[in-house]
C-alpha positions in Angstrom: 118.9 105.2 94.5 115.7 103.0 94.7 116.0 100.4 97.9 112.8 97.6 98.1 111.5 97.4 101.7 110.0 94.3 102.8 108.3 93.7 105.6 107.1 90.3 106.7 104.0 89.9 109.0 103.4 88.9 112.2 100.7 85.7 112.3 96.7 87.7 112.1 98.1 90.9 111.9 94.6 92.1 110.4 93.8 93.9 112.9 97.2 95.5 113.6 97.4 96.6 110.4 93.6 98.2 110.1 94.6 100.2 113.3 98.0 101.6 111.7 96.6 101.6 108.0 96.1 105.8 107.8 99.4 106.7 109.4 101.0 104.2 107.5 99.3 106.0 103.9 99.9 109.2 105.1 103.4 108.9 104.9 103.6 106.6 101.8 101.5 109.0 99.8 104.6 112.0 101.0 106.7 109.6 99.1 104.6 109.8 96.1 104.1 113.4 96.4 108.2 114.1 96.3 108.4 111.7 93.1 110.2 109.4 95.3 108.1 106.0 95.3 108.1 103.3 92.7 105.4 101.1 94.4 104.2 100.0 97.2 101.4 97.4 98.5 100.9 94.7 100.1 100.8 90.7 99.7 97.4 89.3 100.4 97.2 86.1 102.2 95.5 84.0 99.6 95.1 84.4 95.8 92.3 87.5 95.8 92.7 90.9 95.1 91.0 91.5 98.8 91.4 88.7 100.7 89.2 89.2 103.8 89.8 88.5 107.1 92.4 86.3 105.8 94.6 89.1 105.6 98.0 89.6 104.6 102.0 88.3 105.0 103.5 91.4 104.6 104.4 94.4 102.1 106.5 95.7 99.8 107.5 99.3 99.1 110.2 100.4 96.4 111.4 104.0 97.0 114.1 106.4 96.4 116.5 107.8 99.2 119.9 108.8 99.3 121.5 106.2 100.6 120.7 102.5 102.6 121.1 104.4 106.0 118.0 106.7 105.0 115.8 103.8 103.5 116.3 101.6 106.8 115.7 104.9 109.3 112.2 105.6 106.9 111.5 102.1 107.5 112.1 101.7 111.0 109.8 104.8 111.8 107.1 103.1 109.6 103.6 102.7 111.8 103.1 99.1 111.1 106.8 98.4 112.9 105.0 100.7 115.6 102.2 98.5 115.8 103.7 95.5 115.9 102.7 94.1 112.3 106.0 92.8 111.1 108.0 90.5 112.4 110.6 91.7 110.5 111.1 94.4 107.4 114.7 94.0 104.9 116.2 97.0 103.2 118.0 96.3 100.4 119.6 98.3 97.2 116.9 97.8 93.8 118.1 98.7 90.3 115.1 99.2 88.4 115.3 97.6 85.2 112.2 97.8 83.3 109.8 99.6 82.2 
């Protein structure tokens, strides 16, 4: 089943974020790999594709595991909770709908 993981940042977590940012790829881009990730990015700050040092207030990534359990232990082992950019990151069950 697909779960949506949100995470929510912490205020200027810019630099958090740059310092997690590879680790945190490396183990999205698995996901992709296995066939197993819908989406994933984050939510800029202000209305720009890159917005700068004004950063961003947080991320969402829709993937497929086998149940809630597994999507909330992938998330909790994600670098950015490492790091200390959210302030706090929801699991939830997604039915994908379209396209």
């Amino acid at each position: 089943m697909w779960y949506a993981i949100t995470g929510t940042d912490v205020p200027d977590s810019l630099v958090r974020r740059q310092s997690a940012r590879a680790a945190h790829l490396e183990r999205l881009n698995r996901l992709r790999d296995e066939g197993r990730l819908l989406l994933a990015g984050p939510f800029p700050s202000i209305d720009a594709e890159d917005p700068g040092l004004a950063g961003f207030t947080g991320s969402l990534i829709v993937a497929e595991f086998a149940d809630l359990a597994a999507a909330q232990i992938w998330a909790d082992a994600d670098p950015y909770v490492a790091a200390g950019v959210y302030a706090q990151v929801s699991v939830r069950p997604f039915r994908k709908v379209l396209p």
